[in-house]
Every structure is written in C-alpha cells, then in structure tokens.
C-alpha positions as CSV (number, residue, x, y, z in Angstrom):
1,X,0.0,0.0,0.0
2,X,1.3,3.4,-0.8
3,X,1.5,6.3,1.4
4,X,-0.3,8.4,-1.2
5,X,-3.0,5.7,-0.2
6,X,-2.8,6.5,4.0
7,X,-2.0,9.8,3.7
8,X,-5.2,10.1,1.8
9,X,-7.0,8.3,4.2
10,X,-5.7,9.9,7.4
11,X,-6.6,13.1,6.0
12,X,-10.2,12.1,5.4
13,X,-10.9,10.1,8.6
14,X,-9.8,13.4,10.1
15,X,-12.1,15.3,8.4
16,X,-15.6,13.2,8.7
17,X,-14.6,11.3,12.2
18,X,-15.4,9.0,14.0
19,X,-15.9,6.8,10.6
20,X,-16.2,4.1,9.5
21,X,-14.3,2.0,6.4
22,X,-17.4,2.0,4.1
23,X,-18.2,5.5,4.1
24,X,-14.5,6.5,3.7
25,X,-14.5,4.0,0.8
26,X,-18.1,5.7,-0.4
27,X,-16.6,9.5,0.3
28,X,-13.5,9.2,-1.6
29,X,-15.2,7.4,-4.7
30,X,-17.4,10.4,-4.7
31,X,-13.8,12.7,-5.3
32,X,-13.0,10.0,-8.4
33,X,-9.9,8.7,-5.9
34,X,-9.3,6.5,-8.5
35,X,-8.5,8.5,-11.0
36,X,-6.1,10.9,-9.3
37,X,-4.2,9.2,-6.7
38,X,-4.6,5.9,-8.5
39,X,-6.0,4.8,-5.2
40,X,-8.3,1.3,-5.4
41,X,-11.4,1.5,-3.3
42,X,-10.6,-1.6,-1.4
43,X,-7.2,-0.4,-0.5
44,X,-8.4,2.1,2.1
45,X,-9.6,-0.9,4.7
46,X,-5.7,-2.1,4.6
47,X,-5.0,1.9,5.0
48,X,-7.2,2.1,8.3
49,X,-5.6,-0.9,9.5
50,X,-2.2,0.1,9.1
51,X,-2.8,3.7,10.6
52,X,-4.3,1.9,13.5
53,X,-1.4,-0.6,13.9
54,X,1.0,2.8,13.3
55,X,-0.7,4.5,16.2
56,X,-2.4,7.4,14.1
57,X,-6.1,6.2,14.5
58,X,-8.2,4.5,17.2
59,X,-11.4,2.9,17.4
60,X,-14.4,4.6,18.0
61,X,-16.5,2.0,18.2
62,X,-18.3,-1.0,16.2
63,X,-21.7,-0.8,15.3
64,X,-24.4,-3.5,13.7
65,X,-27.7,-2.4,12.2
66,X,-30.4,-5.0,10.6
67,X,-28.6,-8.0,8.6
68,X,-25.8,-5.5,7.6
69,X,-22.2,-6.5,8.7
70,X,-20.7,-5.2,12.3
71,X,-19.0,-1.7,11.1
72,X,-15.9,-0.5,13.2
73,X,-15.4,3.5,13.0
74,X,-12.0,5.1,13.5
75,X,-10.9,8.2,14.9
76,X,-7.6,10.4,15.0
77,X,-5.3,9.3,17.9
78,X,-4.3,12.4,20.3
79,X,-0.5,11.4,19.8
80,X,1.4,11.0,17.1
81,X,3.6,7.9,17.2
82,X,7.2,8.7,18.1
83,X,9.4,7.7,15.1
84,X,12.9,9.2,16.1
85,X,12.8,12.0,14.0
86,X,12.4,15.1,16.6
C-alpha cells in the first residue's frame, strides 16, 4: 500500500470522524480517488488498519444495524507515534 493511499486516508478520517471504512470508501469514490491518486477502493480498509497498527487512529466504536455486517469506526489518535525523527 502506498502512502499516497494512508495519507489520503488519514486526512479524510480526520475530516468526517469517527468513521467508518465504508463511508471512507463511499466518500472518496465520490472525489474519483481512483483517478487521481490511483488509489483502489478496497485499499483504504488495509490503510485504516495500518494507521491503527502505526498509532495514528483509534477505534471509535463497532456498530451493527439489521442484517448488515458489524461496522468498526475510526478516529484520529491524540498522539502522534514517536518515530525518532524530533
């Protein structure tokens, strides 16, 4: 996964948090991600995963409505991860 592909996604889970994985995916299909970034809808799951594991999101929360499957939202961390670099 790129980090055109996280940094996208960061940026956008920042602006409509706490959210969840399909809307993201919905959101950014609505700005032609594809196009531009030659980012694949699919790949932004793996992004929110990896931000998680990296320390730059959190989970909300996991919600379940009707037959649909259990959603898990996302939300900026408070810290950013100590890499080293300061």
């Amino acid at each position: 996964m790129s980090a055109t592909t996280r940094l996208v996604s960061l940026g956008a889970v920042h602006r409509f948090q706490p959210v969840d994985g399909y809307f993201l995916r919905r959101e950014l299909m609505t700005w032609h991600i594809d196009e531009w970034a030659n980012i694949q809808p699919g790949s932004v799951y793996s992004a929110l995963r990896s931000l998680k594991s990296g320390g730059f999101l959190a989970e909300n929360g996991t919600e379940t409505a009707d037959n649909r499957p259990e959603r898990t939202t996302y939300r900026m961390t408070g810290d950013l991860p100590d890499d080293g670099r300061r």
